[in-house]
C-alpha positions as CSV (number, residue, x, y, z in Angstrom):
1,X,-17.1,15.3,6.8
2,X,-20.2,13.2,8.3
3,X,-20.7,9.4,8.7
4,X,-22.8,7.8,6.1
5,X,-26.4,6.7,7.5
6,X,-27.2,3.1,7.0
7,X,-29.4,4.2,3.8
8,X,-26.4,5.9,2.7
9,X,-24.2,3.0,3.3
10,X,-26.5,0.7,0.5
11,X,-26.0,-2.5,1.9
12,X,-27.8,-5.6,0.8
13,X,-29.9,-7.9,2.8
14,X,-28.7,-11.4,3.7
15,X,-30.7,-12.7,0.4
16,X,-29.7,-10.5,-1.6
17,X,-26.0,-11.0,-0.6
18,X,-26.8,-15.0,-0.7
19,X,-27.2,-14.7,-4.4
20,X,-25.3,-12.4,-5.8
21,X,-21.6,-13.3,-7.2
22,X,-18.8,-14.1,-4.2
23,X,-15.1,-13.3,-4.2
24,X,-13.7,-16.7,-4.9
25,X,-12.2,-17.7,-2.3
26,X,-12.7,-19.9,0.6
27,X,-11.6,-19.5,4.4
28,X,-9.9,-22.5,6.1
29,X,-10.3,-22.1,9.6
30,X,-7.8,-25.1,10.9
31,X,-8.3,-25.6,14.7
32,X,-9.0,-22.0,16.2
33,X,-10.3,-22.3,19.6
34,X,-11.4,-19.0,20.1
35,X,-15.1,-18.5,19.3
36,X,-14.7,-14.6,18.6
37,X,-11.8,-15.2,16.6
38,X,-14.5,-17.7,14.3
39,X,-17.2,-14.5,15.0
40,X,-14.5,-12.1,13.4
41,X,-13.6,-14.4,10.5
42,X,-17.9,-14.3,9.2
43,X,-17.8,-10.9,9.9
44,X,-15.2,-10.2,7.9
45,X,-16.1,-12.6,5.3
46,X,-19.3,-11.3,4.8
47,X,-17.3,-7.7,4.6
48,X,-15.7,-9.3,1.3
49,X,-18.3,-11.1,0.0
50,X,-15.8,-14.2,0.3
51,X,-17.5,-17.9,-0.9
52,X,-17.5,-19.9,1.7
53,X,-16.0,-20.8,5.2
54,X,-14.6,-24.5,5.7
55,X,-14.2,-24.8,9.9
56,X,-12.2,-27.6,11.3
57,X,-11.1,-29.3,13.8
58,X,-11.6,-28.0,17.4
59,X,-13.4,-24.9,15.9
60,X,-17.1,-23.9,17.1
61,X,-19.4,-23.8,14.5
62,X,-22.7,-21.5,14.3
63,X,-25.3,-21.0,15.8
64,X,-23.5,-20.0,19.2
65,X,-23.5,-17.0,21.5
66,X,-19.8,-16.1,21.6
67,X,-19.4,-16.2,18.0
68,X,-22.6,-13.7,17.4
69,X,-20.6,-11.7,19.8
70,X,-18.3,-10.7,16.7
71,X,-19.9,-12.2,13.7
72,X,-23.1,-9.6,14.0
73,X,-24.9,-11.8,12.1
74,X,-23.1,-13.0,9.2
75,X,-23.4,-16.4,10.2
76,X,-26.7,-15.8,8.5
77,X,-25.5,-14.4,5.4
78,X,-22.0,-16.5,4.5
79,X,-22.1,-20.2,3.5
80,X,-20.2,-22.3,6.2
81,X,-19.2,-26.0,6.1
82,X,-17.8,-28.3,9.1
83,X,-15.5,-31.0,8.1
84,X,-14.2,-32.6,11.4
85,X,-10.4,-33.4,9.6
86,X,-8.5,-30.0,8.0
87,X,-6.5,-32.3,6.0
88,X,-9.8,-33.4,4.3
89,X,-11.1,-30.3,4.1
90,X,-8.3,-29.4,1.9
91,X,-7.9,-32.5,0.1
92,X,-11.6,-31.6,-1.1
93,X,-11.1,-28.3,-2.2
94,X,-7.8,-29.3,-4.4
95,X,-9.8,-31.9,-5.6
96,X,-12.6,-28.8,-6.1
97,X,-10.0,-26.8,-8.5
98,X,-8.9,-24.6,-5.4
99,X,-4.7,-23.8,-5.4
100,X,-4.5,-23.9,-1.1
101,X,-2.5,-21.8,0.9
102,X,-1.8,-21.7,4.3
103,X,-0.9,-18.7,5.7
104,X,2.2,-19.8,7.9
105,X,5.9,-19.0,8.3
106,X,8.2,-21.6,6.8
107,X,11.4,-22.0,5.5
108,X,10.0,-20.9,1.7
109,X,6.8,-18.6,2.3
110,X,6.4,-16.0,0.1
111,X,6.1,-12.8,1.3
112,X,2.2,-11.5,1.6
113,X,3.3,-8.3,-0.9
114,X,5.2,-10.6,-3.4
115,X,2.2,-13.1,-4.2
116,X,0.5,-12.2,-7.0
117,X,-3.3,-14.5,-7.3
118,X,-4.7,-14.9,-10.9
119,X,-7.9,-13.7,-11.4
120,X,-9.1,-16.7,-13.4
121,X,-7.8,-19.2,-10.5
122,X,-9.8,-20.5,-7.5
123,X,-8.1,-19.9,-4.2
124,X,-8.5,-20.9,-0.4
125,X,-6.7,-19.9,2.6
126,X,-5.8,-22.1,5.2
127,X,-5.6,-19.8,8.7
128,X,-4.2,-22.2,11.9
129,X,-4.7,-22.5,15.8
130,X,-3.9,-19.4,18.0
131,X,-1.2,-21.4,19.5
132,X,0.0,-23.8,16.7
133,X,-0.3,-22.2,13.7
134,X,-1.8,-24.1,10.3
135,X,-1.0,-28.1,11.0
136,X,2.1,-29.4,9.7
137,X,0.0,-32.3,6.7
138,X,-1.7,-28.8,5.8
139,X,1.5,-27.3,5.2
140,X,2.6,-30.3,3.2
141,X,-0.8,-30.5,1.1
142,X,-0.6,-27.1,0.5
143,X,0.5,-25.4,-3.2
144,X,2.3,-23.3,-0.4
145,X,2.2,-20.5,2.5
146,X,2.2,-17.0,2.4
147,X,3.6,-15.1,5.2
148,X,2.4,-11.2,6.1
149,X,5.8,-9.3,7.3
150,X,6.6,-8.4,10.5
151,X,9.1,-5.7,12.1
152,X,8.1,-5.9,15.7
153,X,9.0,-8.0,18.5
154,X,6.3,-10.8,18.4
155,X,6.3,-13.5,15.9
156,X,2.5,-13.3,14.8
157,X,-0.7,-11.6,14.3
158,X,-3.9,-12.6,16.2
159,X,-5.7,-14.8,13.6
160,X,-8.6,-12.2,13.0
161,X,-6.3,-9.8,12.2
162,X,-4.4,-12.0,9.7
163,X,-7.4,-13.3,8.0
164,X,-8.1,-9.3,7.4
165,X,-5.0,-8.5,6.2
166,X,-4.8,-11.8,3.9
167,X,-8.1,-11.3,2.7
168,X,-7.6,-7.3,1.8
169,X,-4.2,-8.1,0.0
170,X,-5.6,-10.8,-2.4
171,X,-8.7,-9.0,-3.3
172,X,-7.1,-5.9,-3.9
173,X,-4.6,-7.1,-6.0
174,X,-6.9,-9.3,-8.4
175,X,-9.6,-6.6,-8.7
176,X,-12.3,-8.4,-7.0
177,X,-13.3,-5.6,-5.4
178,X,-16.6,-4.0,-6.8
179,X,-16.5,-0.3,-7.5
């Protein structure tokens, strides 16, 4: 085995990537405070070829030092949006034809490997504060919450982590991924 060069790799440029066809989703970042954690969230965004970030709140917005740190440049490459109020943000994209989830333990998540997205549906993925979690009015807006499954001793995931495991699960599963 050797590791692929970047010509083996094929990847596009930032406008070629601008204009070809996106995952349909949409990335709710809901208060994070930590500016790698935003970096890691385009990064991986880009990964997926995901539509668009919506930050709120308290979150840093591009262009900014500490979130190139992670982001590696795909702050150039993925559509963003600020809205200052999360509860806005998501009462726009309902409004847009998007069915909203936070990703969130409740009393009635479903479990991450239970949910089962429709390809022909619009989705968006609410992600919360490092501290907090999603906002309760999210929660309440939302069509509902997913929760990833834990066996260890802590109660969460670091939100970078989480938006990679959310983001792999729903692609997967509705064959978004381009072979």
């Amino acid at each position: 085995m050797q590791k692929l060069s970047m010509d083996q790799l094929n990847r596009v440029d930032v406008d070629t990537f601008k204009s070809q066809e996106k995952t349909p989703l949409v990335i709710v970042l809901d208060n994070v405070r930590s500016m790698h954690n935003v970096g890691s969230a385009f990064r991986t965004a880009d990964a997926f070829a995901i539509d668009k970030i919506v930050l709120c709140g308290i979150t840093a917005t591009p262009p900014h030092r500490e979130i190139e740190k992670t982001a590696l440049g795909a702050t150039q490459s993925v559509t963003w949006a600020y809205v200052k109020e999360s509860v806005e943000a998501v009462k726009q994209l309902k409004e847009q034809g998007y069915e909203v989830y936070a990703i969130e333990q409740t009393n009635n998540s479903i479990s991450l490997e239970k949910f089962q997205p429709l390809t022909n549906k619009k989705y968006a993925v609410v992600f919360g504060n490092e501290v907090h979690g999603v906002d309760e009015e999210i929660i309440a807006l939302a069509d509902g919450t997913l929760e990833i499954p834990q066996f260890g001793t802590k109660h969460s995931f670091n939100v970078s982590v989480t938006i990679g495991i959310v983001l792999w699960d729903l692609i997967n599963k509705t064959k978004f991924i381009k072979k």
